[in-house]
C-alpha positions as CSV (number, residue, x, y, z in Angstrom):
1,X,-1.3,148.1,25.3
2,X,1.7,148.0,23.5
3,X,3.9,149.7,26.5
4,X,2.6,147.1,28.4
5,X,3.9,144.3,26.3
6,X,7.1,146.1,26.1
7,X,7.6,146.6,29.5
8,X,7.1,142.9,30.3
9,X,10.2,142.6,27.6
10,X,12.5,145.0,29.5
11,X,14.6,142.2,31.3
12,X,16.4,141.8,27.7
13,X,16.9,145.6,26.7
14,X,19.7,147.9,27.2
15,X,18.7,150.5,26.0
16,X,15.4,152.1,25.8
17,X,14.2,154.9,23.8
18,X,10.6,156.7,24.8
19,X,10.3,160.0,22.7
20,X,7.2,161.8,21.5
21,X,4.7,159.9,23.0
22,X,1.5,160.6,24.7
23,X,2.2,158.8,27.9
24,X,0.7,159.4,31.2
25,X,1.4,159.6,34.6
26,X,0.7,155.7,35.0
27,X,2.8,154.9,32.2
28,X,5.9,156.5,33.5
29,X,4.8,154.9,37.3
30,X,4.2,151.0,35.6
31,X,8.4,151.9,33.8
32,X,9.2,152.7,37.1
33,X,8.4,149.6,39.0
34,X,9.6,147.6,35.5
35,X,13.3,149.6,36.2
36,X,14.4,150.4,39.3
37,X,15.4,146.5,39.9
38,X,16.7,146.5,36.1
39,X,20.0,144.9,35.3
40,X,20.2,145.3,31.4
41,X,19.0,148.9,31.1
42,X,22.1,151.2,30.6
43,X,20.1,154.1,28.5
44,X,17.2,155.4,28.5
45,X,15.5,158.2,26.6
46,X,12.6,160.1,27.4
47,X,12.2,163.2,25.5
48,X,9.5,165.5,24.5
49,X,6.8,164.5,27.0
50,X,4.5,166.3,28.6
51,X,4.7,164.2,31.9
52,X,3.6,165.1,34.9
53,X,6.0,165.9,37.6
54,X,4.3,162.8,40.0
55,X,4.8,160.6,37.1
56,X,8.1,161.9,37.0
57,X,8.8,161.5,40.9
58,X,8.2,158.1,40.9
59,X,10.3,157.4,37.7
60,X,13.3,158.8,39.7
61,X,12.7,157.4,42.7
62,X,13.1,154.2,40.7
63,X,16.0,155.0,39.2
64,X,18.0,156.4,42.5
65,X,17.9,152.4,43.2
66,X,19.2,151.2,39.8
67,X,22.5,150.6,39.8
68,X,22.8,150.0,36.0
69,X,22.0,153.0,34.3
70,X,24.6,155.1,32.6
71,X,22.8,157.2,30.3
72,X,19.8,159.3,30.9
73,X,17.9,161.7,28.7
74,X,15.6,164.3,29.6
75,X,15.3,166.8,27.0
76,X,12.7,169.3,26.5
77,X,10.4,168.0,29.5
78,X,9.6,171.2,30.6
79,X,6.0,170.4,32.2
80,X,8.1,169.3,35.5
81,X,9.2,172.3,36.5
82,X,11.3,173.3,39.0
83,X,10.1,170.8,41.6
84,X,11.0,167.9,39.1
85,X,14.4,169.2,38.8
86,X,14.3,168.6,42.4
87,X,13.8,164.9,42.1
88,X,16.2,164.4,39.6
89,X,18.6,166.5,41.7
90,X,17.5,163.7,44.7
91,X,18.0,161.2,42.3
92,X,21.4,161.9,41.5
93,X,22.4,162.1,45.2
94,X,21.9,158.8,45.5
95,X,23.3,156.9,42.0
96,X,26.9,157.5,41.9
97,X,26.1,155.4,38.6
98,X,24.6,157.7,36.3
99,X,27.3,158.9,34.0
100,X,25.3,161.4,31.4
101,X,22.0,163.1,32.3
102,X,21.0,165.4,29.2
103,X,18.7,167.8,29.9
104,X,17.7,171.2,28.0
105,X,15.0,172.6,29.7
106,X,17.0,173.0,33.6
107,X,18.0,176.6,35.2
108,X,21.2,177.2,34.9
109,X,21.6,176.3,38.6
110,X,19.8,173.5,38.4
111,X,22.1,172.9,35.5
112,X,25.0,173.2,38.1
113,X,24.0,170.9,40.6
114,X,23.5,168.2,37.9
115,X,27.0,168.8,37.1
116,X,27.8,168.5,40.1
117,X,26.8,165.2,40.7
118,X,27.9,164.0,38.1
């Protein structure tokens, strides 16, 4: 598939921008293994899905182990719910790297503790 073939390119990107698009829980699981070890990737965008929240587990368990990443957007993912706030949350406890996390569709506590961390 084309994600596929531009996952493979990854190594060379710095940013990445994933919006609108009918991806599934094994898409977001095949970017995860692609970014977690990443070294160019400093943003990445992945608003307006309707992902899954074990898609989205796994995406940031990946990215709590990327040291890289400075931007990250999740806007208007609002099929995670509260318990994929919680891995983003998780996530953020354990990259210090992460400067900007947008997201729209958090509590306003869960708003908090992202600002928080960051």
């Amino acid at each position: 598939t084309a994600l596929s073939r531009l996952l493979q390119k990854l190594t060379k990107l710095t940013t990445l921008c994933l919006e609108f698009l009918e991806c599934q829980d094994e898409h977001f699981q095949a970017l995860a293994s692609q970014i977690e070890n990443n070294t160019s990737l400093t943003a990445l965008s992945l608003n307006y899905h309707q992902m899954k929240n074990a898609g989205f587990a796994v995406l940031m368990q990946s990215l709590a182990n990327n040291l890289h990443l400075k931007t990250l957007n999740l806007r208007n993912l609002s099929s995670i719910g509260h318990d994929g706030f919680a891995h983003a949350i998780k996530m953020l406890q354990r990259n210090y790297y992460i400067e900007t996390l947008s997201v729209t569709t958090a509590t306003p506590s869960q708003q908090a503790e992202i600002d928080l961390y960051l």
